[in-house]
BAPABA-551299 format. One record per atom (N, C-alpha, C, O): residue number from 1; atom name; x, y, z. Coordinates in Angstrom, 2 decimals, padded with zeros to 5 digits. Each point is the difference from the previous one (the first is absolute). Example, Ala and Ser with C-alpha at 12.3 -4.5 7.8 and 13.67 -1.06 7.14 Angstrom:
<atoms>
+-----+------+---------+---------+---------+
| pos | site |       X |       Y |       Z |
+-----+------+---------+---------+---------+
|   1 |    N |  013.19 | -005.69 |  007.80 |
|   1 |   CA | -000.89 |  001.19 |  000.00 |
|   1 |    C |  000.90 |  001.20 |  000.00 |
|   1 |    O |  001.04 | -000.02 |  000.66 |
|   2 |    N | -001.39 |  001.07 | -001.38 |
|   2 |   CA |  000.82 |  001.19 |  000.06 |
|   2 |    C | -000.77 |  001.09 |  000.73 |
|   2 |    O |  000.51 |  001.11 |  000.17 |
+-----+------+---------+---------+---------+
</atoms>
This chain:
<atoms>
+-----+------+---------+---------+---------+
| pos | site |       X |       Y |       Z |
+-----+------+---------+---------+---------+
|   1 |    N |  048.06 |  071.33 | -024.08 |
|   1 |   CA |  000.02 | -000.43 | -001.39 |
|   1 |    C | -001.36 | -000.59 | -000.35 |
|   1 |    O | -000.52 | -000.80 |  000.79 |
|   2 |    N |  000.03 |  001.08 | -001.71 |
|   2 |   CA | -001.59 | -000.28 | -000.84 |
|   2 |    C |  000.71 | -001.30 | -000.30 |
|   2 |    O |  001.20 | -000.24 |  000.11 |
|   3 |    N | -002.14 | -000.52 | -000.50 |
|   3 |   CA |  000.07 | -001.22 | -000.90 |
|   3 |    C | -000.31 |  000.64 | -001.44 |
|   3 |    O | -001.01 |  000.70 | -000.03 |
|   4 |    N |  001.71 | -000.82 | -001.12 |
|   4 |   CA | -000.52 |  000.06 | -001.25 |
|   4 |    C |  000.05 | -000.66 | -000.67 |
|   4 |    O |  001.00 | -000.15 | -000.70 |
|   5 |    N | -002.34 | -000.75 |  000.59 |
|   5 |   CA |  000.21 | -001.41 | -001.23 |
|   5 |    C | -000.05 |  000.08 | -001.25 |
|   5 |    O | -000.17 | -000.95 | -000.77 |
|   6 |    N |  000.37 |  002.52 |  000.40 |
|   6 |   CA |  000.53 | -000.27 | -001.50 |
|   6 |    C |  001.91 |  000.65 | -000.02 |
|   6 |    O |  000.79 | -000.07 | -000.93 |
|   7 |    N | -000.67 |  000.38 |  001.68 |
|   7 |   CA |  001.18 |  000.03 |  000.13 |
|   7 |    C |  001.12 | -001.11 | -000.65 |
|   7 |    O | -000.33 | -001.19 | -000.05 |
|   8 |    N |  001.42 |  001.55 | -000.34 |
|   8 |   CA |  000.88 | -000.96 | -000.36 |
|   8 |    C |  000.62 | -001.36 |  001.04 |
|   8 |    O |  000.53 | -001.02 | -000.44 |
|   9 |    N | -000.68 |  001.21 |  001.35 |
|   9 |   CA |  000.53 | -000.51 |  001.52 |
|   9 |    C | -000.67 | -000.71 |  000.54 |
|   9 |    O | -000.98 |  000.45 |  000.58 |
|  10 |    N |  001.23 | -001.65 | -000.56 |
|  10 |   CA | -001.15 | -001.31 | -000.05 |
|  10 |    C | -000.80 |  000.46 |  001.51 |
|  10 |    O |  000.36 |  001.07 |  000.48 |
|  11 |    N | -001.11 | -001.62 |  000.03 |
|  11 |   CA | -000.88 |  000.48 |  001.40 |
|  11 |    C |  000.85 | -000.42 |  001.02 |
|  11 |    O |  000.27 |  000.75 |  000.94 |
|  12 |    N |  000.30 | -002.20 | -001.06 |
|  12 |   CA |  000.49 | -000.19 |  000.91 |
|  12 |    C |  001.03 |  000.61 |  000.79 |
|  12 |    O |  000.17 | -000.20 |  001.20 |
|  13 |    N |  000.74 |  001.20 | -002.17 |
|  13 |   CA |  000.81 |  000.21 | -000.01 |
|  13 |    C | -000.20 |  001.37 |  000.74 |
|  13 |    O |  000.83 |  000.70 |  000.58 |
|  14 |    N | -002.32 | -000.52 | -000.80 |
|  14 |   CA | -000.07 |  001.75 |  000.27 |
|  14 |    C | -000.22 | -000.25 |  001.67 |
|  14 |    O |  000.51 |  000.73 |  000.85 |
|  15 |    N | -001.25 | -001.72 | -000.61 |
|  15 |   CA | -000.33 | -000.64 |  001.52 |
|  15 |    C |  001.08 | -000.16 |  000.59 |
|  15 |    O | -000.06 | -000.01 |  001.23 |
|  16 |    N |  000.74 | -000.08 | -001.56 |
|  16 |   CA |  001.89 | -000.47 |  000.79 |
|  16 |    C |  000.01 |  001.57 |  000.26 |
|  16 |    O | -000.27 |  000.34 |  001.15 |
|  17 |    N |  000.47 |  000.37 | -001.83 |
|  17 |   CA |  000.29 |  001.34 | -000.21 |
|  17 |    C | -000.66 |  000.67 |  001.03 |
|  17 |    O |  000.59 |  000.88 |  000.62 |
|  18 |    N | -002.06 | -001.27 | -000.29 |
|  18 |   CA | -000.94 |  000.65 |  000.88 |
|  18 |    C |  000.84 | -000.22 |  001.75 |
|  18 |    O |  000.42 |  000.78 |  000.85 |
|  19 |    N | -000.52 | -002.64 | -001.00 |
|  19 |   CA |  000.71 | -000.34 |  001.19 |
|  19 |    C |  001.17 |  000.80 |  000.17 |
|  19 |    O | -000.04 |  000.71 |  001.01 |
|  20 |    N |  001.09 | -000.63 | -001.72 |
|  20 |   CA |  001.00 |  001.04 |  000.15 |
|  20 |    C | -000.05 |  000.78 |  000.35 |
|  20 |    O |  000.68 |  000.18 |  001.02 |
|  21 |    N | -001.40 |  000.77 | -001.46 |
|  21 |   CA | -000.03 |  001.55 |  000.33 |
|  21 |    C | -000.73 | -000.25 |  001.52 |
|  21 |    O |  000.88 |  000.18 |  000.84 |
|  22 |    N | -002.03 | -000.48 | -000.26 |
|  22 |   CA | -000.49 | -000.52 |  000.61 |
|  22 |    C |  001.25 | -000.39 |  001.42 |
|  22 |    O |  000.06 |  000.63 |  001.05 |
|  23 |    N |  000.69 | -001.62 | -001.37 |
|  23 |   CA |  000.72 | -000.50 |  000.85 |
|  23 |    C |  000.95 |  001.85 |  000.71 |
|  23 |    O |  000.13 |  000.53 |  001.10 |
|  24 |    N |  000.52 | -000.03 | -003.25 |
|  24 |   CA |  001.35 |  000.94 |  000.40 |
|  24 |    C | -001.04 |  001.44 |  001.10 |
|  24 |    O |  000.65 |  000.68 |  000.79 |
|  25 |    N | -002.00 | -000.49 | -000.94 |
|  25 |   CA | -000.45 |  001.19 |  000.66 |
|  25 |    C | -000.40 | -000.26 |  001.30 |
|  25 |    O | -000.60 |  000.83 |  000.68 |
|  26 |    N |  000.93 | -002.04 | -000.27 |
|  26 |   CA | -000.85 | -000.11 |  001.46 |
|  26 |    C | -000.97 | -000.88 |  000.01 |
|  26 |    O | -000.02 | -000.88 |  000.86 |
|  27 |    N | -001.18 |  001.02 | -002.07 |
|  27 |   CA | -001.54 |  000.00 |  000.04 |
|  27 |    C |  000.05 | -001.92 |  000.44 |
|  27 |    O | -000.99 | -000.67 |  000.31 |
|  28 |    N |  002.12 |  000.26 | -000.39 |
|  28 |   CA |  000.08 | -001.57 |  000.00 |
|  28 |    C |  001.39 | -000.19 |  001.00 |
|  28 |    O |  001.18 | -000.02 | -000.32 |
|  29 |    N | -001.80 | -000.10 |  001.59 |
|  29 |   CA |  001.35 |  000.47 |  001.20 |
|  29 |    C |  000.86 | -001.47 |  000.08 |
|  29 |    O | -000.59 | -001.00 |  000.43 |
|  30 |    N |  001.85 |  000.92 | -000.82 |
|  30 |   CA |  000.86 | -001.42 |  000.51 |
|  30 |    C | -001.08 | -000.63 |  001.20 |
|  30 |    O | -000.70 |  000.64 |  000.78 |
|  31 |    N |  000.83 | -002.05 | -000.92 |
|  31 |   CA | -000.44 | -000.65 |  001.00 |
|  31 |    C | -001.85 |  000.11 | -000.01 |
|  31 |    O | -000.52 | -000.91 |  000.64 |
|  32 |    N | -000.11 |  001.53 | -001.04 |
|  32 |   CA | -001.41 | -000.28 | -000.51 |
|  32 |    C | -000.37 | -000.63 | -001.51 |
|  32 |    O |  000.56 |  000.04 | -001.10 |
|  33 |    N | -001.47 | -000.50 |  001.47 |
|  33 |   CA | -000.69 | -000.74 | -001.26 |
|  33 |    C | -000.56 |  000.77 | -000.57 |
|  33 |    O | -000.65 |  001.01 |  000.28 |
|  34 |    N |  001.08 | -001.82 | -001.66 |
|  34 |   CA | -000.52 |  000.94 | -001.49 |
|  34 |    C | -001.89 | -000.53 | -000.33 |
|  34 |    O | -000.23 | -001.10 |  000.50 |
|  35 |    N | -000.94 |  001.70 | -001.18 |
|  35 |   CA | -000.84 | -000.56 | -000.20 |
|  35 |    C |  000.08 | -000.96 | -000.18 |
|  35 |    O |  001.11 | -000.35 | -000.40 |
|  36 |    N | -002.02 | -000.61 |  000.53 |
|  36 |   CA | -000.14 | -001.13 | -000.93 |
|  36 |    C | -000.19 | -000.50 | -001.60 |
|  36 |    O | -000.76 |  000.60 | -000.77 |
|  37 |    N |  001.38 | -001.55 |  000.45 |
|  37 |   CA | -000.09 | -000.02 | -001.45 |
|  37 |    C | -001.53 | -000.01 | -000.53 |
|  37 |    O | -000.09 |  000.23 | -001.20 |
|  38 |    N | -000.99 | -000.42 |  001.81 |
|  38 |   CA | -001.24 |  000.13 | -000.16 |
|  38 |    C | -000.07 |  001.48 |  000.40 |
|  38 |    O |  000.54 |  000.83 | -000.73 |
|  39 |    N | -000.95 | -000.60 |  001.45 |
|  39 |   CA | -000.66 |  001.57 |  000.17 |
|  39 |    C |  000.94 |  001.16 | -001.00 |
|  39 |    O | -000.62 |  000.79 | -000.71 |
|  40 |    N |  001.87 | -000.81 |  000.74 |
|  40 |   CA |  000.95 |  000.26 | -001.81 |
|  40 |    C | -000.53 | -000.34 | -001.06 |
|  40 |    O | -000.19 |  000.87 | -000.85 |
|  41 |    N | -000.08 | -001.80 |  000.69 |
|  41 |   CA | -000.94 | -000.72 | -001.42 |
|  41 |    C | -001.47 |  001.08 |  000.01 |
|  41 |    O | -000.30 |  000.68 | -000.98 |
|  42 |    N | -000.38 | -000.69 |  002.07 |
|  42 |   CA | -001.38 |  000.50 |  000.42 |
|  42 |    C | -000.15 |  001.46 | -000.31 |
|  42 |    O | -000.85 |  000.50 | -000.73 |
|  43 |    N |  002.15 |  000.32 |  001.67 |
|  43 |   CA |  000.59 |  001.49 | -000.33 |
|  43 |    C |  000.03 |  000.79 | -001.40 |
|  43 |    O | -000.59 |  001.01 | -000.40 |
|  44 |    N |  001.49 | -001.86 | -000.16 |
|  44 |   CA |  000.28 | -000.03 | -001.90 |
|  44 |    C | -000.82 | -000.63 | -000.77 |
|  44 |    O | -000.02 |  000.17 | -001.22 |
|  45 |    N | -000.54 | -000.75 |  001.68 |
|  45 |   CA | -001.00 | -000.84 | -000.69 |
|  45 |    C |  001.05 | -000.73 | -001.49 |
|  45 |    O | -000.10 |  000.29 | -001.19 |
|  46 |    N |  000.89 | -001.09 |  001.73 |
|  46 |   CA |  000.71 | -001.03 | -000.55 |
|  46 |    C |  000.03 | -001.12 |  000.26 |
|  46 |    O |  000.04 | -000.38 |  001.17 |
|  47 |    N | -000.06 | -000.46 | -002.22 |
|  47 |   CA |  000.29 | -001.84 |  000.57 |
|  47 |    C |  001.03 | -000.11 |  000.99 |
|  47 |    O |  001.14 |  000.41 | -000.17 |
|  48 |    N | -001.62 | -001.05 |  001.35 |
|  48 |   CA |  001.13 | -000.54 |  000.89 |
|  48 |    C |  001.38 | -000.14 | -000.28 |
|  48 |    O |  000.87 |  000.35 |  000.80 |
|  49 |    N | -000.54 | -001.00 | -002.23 |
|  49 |   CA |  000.91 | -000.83 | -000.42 |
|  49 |    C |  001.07 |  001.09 | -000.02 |
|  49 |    O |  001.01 | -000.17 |  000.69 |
|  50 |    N | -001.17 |  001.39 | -001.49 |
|  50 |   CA |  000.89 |  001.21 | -000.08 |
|  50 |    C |  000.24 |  000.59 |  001.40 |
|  50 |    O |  001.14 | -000.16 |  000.43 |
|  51 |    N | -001.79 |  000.66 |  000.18 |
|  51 |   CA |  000.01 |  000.19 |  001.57 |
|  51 |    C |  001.11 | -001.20 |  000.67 |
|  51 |    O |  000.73 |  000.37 |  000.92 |
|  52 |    N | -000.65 | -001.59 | -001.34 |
|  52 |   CA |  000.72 | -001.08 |  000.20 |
|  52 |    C |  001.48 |  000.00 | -000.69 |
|  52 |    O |  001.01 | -000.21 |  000.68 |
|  53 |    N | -000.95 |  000.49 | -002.20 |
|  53 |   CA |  001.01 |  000.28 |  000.10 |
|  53 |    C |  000.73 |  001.37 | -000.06 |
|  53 |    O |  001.17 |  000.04 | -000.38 |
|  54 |    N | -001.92 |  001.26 |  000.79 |
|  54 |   CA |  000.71 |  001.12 |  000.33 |
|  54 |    C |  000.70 | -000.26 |  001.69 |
|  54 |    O |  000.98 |  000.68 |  000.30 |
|  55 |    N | -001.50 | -001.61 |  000.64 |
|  55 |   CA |  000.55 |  000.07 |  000.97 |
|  55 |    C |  000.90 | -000.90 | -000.08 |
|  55 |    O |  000.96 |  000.40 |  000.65 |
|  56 |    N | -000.67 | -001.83 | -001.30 |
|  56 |   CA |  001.04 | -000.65 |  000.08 |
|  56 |    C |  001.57 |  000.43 | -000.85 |
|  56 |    O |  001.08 | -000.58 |  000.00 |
|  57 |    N | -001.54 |  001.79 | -000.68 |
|  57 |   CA |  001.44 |  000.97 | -000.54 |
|  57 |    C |  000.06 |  000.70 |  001.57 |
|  57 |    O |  001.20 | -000.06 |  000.29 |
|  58 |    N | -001.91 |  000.68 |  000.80 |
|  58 |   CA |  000.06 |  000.68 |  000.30 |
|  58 |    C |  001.14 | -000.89 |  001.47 |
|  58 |    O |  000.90 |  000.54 |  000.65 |
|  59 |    N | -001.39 | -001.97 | -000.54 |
|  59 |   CA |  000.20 | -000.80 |  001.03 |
|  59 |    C |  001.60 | -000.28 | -000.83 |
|  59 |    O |  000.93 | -000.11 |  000.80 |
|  60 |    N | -000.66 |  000.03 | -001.84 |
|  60 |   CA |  001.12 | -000.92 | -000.67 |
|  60 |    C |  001.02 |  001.74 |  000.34 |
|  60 |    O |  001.12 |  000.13 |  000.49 |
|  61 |    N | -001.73 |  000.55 | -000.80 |
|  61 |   CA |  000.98 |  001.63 |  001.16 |
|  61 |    C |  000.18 |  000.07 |  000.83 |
|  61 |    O |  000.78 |  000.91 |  000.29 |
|  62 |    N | -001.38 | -001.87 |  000.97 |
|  62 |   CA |  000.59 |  000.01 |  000.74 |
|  62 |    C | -000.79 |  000.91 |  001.06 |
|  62 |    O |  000.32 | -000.01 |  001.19 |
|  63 |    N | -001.45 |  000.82 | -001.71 |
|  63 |   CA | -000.48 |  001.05 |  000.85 |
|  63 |    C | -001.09 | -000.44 |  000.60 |
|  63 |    O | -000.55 |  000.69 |  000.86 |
|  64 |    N | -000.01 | -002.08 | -001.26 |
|  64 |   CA | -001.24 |  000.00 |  000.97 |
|  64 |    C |  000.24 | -001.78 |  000.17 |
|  64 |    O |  000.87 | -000.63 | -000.59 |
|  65 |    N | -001.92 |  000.02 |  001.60 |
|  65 |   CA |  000.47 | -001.49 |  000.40 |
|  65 |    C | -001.23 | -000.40 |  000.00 |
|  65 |    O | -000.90 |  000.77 |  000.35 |
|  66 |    N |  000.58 | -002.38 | -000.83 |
|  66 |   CA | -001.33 | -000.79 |  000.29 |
|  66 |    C |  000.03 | -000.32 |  001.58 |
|  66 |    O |  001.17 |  000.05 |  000.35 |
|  67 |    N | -001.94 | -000.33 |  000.64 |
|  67 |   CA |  000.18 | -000.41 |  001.02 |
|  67 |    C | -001.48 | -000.85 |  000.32 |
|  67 |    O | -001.10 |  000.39 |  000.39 |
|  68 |    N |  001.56 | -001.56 | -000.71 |
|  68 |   CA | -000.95 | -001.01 | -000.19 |
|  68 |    C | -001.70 |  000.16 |  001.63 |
|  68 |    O | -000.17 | -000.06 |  001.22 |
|  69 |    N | -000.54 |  000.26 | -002.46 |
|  69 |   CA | -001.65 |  000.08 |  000.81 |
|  69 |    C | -000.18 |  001.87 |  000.65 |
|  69 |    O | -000.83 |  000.74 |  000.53 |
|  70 |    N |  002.03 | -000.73 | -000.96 |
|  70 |   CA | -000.06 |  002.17 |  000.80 |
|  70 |    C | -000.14 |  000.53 | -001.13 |
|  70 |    O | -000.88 |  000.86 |  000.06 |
|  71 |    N |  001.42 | -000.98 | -001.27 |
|  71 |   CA |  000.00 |  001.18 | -001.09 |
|  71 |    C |  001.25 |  000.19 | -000.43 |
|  71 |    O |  000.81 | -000.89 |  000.24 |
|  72 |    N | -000.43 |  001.95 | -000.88 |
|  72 |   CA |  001.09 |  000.65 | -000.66 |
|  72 |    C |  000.31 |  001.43 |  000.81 |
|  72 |    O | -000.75 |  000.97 |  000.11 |
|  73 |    N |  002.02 | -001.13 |  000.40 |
|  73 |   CA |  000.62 |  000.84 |  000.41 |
|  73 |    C |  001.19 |  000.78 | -000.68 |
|  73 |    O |  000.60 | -000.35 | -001.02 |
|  74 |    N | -000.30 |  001.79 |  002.01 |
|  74 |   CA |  000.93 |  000.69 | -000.70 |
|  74 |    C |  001.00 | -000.22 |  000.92 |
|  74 |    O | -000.06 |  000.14 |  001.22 |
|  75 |    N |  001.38 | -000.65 | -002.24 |
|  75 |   CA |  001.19 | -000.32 |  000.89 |
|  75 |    C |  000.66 |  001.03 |  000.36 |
|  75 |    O |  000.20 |  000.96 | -000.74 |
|  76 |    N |  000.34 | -001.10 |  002.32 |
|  76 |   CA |  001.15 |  000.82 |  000.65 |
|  76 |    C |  000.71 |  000.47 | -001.32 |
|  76 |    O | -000.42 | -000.40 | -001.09 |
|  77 |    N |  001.53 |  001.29 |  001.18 |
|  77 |   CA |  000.75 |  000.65 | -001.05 |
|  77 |    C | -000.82 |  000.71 | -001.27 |
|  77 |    O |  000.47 |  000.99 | -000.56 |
|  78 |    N | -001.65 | -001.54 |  000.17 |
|  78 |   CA | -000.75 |  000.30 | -001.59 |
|  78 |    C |  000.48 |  001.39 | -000.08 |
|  78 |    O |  000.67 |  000.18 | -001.02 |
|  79 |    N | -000.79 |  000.85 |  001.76 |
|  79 |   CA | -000.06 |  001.29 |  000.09 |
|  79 |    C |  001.52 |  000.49 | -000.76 |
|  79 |    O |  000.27 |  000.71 | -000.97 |
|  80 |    N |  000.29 | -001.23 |  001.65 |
|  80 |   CA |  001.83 |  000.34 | -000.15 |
|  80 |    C |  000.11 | -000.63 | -001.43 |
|  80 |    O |  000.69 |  000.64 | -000.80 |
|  81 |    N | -001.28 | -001.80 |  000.35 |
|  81 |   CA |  000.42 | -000.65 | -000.90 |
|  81 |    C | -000.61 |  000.73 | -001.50 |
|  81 |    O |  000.74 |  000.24 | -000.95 |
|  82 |    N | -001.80 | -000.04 |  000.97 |
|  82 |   CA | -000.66 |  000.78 | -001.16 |
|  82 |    C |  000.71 |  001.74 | -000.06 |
|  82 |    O |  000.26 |  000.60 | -001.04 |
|  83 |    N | -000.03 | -000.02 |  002.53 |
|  83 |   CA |  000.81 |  001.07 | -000.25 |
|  83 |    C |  001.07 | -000.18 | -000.57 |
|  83 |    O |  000.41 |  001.06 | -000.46 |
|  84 |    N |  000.60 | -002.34 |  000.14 |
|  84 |   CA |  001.02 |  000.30 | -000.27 |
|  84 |    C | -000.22 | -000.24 | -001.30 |
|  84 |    O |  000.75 |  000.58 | -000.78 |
|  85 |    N | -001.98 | -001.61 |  000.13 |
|  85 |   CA | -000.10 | -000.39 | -001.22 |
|  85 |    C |  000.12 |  001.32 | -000.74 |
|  85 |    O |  000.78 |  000.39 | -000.87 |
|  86 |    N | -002.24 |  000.42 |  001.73 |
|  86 |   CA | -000.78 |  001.08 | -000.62 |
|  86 |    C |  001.48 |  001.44 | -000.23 |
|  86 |    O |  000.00 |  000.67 | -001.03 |
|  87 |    N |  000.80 | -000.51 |  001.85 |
|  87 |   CA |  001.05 |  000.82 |  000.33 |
|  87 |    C |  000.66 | -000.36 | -001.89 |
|  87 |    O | -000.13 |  000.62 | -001.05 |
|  88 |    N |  000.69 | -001.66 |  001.34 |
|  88 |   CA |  000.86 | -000.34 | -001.13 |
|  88 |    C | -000.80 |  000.30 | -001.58 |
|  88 |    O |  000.48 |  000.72 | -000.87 |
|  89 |    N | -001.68 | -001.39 |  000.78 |
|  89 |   CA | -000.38 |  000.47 | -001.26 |
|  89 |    C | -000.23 |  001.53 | -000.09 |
|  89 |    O |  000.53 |  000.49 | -001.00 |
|  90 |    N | -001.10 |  000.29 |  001.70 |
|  90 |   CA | -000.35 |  001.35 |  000.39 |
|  90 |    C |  001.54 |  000.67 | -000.70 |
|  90 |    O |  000.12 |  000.97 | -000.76 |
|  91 |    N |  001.10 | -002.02 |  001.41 |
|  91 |   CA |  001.18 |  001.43 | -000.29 |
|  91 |    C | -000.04 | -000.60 | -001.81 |
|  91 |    O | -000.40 |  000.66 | -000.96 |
|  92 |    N |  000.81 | -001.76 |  000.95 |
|  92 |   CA |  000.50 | -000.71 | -000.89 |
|  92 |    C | -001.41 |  000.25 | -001.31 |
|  92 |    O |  000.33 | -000.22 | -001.16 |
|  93 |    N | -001.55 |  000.57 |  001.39 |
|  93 |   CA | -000.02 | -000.12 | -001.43 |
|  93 |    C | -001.48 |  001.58 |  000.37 |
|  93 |    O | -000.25 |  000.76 | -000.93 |
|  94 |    N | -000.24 | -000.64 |  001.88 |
|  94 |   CA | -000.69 |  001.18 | -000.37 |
|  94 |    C |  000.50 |  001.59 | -000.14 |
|  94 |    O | -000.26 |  000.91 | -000.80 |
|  95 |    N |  001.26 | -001.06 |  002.18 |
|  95 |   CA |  001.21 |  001.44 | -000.28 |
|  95 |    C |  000.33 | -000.17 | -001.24 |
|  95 |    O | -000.67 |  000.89 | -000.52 |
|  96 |    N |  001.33 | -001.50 | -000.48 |
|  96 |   CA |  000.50 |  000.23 | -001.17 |
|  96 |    C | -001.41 |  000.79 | -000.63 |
|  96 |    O | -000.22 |  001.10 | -000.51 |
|  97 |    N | -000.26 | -001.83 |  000.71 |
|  97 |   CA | -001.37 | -000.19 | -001.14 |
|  97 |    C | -000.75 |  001.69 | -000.19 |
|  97 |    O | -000.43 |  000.69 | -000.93 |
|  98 |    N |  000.58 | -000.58 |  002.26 |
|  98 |   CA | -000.36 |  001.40 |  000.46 |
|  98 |    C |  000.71 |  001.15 | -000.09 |
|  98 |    O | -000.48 |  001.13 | -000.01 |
|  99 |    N |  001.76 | -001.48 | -000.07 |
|  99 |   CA |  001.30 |  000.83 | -000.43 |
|  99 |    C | -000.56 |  000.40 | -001.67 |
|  99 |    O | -000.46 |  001.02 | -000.51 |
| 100 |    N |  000.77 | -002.34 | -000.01 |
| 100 |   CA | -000.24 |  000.50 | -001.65 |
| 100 |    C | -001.19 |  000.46 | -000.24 |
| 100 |    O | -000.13 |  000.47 | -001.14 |
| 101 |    N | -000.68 | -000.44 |  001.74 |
| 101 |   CA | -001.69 |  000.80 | -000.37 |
| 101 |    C |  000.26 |  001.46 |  000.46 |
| 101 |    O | -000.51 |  000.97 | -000.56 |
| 102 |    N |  001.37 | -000.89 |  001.69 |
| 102 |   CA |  000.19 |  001.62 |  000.09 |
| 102 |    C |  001.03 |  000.62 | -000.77 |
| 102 |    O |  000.05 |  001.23 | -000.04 |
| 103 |    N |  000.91 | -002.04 | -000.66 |
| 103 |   CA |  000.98 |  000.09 | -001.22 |
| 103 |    C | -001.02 |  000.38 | -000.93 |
| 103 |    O | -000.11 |  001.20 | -000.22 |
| 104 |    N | -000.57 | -001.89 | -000.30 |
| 104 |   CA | -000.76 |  000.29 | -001.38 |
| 104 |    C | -000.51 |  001.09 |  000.34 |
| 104 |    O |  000.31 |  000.90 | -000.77 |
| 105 |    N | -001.37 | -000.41 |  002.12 |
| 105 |   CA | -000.64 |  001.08 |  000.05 |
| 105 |    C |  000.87 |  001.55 |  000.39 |
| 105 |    O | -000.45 |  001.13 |  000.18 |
| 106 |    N |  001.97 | -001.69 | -000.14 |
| 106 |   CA |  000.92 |  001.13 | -000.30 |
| 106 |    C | -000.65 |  000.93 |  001.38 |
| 106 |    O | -000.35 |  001.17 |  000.14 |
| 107 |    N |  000.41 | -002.33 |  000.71 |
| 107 |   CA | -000.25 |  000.37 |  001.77 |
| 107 |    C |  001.47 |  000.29 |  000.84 |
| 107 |    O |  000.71 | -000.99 |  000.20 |
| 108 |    N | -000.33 |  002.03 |  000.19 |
| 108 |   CA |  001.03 |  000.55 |  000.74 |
| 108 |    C |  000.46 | -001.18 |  001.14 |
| 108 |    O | -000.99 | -000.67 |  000.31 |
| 109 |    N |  002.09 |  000.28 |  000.34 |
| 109 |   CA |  000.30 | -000.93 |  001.23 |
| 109 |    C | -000.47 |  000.87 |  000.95 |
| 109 |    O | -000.46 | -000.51 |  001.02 |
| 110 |    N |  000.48 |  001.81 | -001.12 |
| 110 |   CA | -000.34 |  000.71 |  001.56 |
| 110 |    C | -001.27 |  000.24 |  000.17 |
| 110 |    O | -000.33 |  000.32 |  001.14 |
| 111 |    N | -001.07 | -000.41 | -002.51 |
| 111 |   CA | -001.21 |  000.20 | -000.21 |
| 111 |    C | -000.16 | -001.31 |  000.83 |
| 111 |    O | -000.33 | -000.12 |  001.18 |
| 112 |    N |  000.67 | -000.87 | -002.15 |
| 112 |   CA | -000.37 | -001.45 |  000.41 |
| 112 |    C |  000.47 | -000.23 |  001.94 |
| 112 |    O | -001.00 | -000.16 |  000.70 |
| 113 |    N |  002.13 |  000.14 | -000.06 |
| 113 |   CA |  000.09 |  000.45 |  001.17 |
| 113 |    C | -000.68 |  000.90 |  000.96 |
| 113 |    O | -000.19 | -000.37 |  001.15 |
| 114 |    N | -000.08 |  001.23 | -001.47 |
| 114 |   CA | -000.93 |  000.86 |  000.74 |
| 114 |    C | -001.67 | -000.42 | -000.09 |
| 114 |    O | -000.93 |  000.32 |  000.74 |
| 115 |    N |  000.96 | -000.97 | -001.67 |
| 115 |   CA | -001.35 | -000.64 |  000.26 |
| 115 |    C |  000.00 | -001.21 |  001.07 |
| 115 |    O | -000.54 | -000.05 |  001.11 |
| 116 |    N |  001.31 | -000.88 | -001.77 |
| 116 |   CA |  000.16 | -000.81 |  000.83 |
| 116 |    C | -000.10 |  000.39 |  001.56 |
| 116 |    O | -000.91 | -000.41 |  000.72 |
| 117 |    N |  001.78 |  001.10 | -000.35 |
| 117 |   CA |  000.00 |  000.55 |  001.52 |
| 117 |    C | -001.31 |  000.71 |  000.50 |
| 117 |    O | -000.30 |  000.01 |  001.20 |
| 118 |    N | -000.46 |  000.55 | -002.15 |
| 118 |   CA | -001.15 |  000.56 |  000.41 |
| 118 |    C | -000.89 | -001.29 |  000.14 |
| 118 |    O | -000.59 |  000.07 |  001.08 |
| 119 |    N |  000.20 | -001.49 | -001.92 |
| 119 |   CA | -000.92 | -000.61 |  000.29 |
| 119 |    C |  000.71 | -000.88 |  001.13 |
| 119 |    O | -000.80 | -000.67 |  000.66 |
| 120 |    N |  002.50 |  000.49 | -000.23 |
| 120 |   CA |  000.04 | -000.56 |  001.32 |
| 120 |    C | -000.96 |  000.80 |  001.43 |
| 120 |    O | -000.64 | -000.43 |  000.95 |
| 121 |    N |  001.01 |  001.81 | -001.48 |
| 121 |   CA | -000.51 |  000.79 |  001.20 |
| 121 |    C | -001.66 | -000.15 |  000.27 |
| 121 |    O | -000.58 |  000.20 |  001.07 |
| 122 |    N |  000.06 | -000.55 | -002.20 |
| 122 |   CA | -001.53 | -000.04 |  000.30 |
| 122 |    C | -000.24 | -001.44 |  000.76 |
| 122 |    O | -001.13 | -000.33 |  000.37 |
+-----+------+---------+---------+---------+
</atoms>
């Protein structure tokens, strides 16, 4: 995920988002430390303060921990826990979403299926 600061979506918010994805692909393995809130600030070239509070939404989830004089870590479970977040909104509001866009485009269930199965296979 880019940062886009003209985007509607305050920064901080997009930084949580980074850590997220980050944490759900691997690139941020349970049990290792996340950058530092400085070299994040340094990276994005953002005030500390946002970098500060994109990780304390991220800590109040539950997915990462302060560990006093070591840094910020990614907690045991994060992985399982954002899959199930990420699972639930995915059925609950992008399948629909995606349903009615292939409704409007008067897209077949077996067009829409057979695609699907072709980009699992790739």
């Amino acid at each position: 995920m880019n940062l886009d600061f003209s985007d509607k979506m305050p920064i901080y918010f997009q930084i949580a988002d980074l850590i997220r994805h980050a944490i759900l692909s691997g690139d941020l393995p349970e049990g290792e430390s996340i950058p530092s809130v400085r070299k994040m600030a340094v990276d994005y070239n953002i005030n500390h303060q946002t970098i500060l509070k994109a990780t304390q939404i991220i800590i109040n989830e539950g997915l990462i921990e302060k560990k006093r004089g070591q840094g910020m870590f990614v907690k045991s479970g994060a992985v399982e826990k954002l899959q199930k977040k990420e699972t639930g909104s995915f059925l609950e509001k992008e399948i629909p979403d995606f349903i009615r866009r292939a409704k409007a485009l008067n897209m077949s269930q077996s067009e829409i299926i057979n695609k699907i199965k072709k980009q699992f296979e790739e």
